[in-house]
C-alpha positions in Angstrom: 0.0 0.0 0.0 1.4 3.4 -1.0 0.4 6.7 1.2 0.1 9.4 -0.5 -1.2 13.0 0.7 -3.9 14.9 -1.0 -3.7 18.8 -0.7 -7.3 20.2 0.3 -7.7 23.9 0.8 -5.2 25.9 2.3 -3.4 23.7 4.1 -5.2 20.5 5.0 -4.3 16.7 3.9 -6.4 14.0 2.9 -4.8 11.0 3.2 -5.1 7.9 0.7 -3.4 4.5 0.7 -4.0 3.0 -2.8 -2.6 -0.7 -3.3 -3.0 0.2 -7.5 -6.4 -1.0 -7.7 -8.0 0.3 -4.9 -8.1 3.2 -2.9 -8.7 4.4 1.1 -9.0 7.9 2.1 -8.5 9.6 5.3 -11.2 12.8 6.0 -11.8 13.9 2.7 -13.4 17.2 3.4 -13.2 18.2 -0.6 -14.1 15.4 -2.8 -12.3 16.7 -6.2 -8.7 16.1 -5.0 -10.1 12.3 -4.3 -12.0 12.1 -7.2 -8.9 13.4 -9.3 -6.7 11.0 -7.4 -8.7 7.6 -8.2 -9.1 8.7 -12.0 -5.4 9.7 -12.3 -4.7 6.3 -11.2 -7.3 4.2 -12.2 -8.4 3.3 -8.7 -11.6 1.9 -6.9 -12.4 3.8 -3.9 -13.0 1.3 -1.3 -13.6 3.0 1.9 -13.5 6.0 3.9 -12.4 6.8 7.2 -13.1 9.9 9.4 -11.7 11.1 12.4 -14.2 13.7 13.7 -17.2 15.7 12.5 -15.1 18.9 11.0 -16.7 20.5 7.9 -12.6 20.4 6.4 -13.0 16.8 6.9 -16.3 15.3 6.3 -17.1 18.1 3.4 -16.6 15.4 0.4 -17.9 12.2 1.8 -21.5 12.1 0.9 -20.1 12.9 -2.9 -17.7 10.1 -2.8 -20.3 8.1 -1.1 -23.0 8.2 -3.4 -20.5 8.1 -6.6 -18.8 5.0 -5.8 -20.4 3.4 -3.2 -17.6 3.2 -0.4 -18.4 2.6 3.1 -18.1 5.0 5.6 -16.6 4.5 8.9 -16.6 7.4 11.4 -16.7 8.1 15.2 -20.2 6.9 17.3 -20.5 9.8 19.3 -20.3 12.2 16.2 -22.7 13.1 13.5 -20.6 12.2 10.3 -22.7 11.9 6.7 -24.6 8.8 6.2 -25.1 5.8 6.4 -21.4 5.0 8.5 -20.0 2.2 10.3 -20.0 4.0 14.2 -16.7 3.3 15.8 -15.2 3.7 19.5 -12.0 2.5 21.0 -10.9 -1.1 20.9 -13.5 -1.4 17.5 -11.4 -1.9 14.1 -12.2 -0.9 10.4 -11.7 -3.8 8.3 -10.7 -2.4 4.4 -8.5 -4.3 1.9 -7.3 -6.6 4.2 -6.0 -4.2 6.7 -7.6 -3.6 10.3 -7.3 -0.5 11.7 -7.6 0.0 15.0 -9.5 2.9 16.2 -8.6 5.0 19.4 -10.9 7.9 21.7 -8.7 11.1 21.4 -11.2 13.4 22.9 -10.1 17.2 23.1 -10.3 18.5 19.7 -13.8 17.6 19.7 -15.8 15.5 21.8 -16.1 12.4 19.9 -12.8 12.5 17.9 -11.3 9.4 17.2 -8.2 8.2 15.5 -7.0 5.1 13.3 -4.0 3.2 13.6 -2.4 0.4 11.5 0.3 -2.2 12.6 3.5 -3.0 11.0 3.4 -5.1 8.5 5.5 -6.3 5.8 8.2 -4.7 6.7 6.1 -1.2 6.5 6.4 1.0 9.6 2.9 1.9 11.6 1.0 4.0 10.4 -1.3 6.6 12.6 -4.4 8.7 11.3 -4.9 11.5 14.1 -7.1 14.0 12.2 -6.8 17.0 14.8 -5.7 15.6 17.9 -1.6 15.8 17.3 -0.5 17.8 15.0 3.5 17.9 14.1 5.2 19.8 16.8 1.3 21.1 18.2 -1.4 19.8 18.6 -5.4 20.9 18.0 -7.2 23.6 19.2 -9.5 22.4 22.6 -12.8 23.2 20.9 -14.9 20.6 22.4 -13.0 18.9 24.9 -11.0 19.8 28.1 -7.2 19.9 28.9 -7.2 16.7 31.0 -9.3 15.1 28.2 -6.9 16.4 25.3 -3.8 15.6 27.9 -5.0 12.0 28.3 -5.5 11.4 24.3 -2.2 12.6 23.7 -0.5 9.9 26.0 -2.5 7.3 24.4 -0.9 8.1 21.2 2.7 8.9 22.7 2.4 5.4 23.9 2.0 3.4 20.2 5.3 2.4 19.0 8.0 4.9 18.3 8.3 4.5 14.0 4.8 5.0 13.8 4.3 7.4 10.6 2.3 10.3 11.9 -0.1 11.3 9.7 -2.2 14.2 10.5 -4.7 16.6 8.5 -2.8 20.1 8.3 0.3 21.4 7.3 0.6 23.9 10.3 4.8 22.3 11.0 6.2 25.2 10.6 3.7 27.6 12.7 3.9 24.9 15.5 8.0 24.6 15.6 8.2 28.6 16.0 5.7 27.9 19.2 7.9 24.7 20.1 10.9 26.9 20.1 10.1 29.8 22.1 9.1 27.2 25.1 12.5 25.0 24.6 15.0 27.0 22.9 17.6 25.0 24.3 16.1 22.0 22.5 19.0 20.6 20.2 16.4 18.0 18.3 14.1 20.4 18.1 16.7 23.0 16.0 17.4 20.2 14.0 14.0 19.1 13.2 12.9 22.7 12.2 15.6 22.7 9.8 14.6 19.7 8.0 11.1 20.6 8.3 12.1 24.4 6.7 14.4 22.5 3.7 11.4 20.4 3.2 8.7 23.7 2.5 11.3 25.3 0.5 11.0 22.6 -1.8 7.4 22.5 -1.6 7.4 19.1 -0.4 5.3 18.1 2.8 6.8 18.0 6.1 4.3 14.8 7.2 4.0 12.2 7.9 6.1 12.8 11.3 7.5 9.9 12.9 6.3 9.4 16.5 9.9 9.0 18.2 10.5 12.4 17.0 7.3 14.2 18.3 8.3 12.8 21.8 11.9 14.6 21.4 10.2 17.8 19.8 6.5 18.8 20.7 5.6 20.4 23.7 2.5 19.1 24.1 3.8 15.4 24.0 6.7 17.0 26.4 4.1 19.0 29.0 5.8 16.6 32.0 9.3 17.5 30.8 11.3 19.8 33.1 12.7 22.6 30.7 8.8 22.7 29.4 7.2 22.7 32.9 9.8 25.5 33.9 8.6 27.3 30.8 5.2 27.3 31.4 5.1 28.0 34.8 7.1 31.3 34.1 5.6 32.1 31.4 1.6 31.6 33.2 2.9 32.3 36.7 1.4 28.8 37.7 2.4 27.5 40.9 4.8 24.8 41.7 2.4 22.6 42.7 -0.1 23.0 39.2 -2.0 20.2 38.3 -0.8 18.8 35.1 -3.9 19.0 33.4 -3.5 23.0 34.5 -0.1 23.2 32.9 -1.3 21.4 29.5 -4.5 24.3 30.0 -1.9 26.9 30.2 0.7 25.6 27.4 -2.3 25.3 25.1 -3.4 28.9 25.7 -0.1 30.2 25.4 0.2 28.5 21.7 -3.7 30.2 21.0 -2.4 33.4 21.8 1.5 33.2 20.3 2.6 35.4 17.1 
């Protein structure tokens, strides 16, 4: 199965895996880039996955659905276009042969979910996050709270550490100038902004991440860390003692208001 990112809008990704006959795609919220995709490559769409109800990412599904036919699979406690398959953590999607597990992320919004796909043959994991981590952020708390956005975000820290992170929005580069400003001393961190930077220049994409290096690099991942705690706690005047869901709340605010 090849990955391959589909540029929607400004800045969002759908995602499709296509085996050269067939086709999955990953919150298509424009169906033209999908339905330009399957004709460019003579491929069958045969199923699509969403990760929470966002109009950027749900926006083409009831085209592709009622032009080719392809099941839907979305999460239960979200109103997604119909008829879908309603999926919670621990379920699976079952497409082509693959099963992807599905995970709750709450935060972003209340029923988000997220997809994830084992090795196999010799292909690293692969993990469909929508808006819940982002490279070197994470999303916006529309819906949910810190503690709820926290806890999502050490469910997917924990999945294995070559997982290809593959999320809906090329914001890298806005997020490393956050990540920066709360870990300057952050020698990874340098390093990955230059790759990222070398990789815009070229008008190439800077995703998928890879999981290991989101743990080294993004402060939401790193919100227990002690150059990150010390930041934020400065930088909000929190107390020694702040709960850690109250110094994810105040690292998240600080990213809504930086420019």
């Amino acid at each position: 199965m090849t990955l391959v990112p589909l540029p929607a809008f400004a800045d969002n990704y759908i995602w499709m895996l296509q085996d050269g006959s067939n086709a999955i795609v990953v919150d298509p919220g424009d169906a033209q880039p999908v339905f330009d995709a399957l004709a460019r490559n003579k491929l069958q769409l045969a199923a699509i996955l969403v990760t929470h109800h966002h109009a950027d990412h749900t926006g083409g599904v009831a085209a592709l659905q009622a032009a080719t036919g392809a099941p839907v699979f979305g999460p239960a406690r979200e109103r997604i276009p119909g008829p879908f398959t309603p999926l919670s953590h621990g379920d699976s999607a079952d497409v082509l042969g693959l099963r992807f597990s599905v995970i709750d992320v709450p935060g972003h919004t209340a029923g988000h979910i997220a997809y994830f796909l084992p090795a196999r043959q010799g292909r690293a994991p692969l993990l469909f996050c929508g808006d819940t981590l982002f490279s070197g952020g994470c999303g916006r708390l529309f819906e949910g709270t810190p503690a709820q956005m926290l806890a999502s975000l050490d469910a997917l820290a924990a999945l294995p550490g070559d997982s290809r992170v593959c999320c809906a929005h090329e914001y890298t580069l806005a997020n490393l100038r956050f990540a920066r400003a709360v870990e300057p001393g952050n020698a990874d961190l340098t390093q990955y902004i230059a790759h990222c930077e070398s990789l815009r220049a070229q008008e190439l994409p800077t995703l998928p991440s890879q999981l290991a290096t989101e743990r080294r690099i993004n402060p939401f991942l790193r919100s227990r860390e002690a150059t990150v705690l010390r930041a934020v706690r400065e930088h909000a005047e929190l107390s020694a003692d702040a709960a850690e869901a109250d110094v994810f709340a105040a690292l998240r605010q600080w990213k809504n208001d930086f420019r």
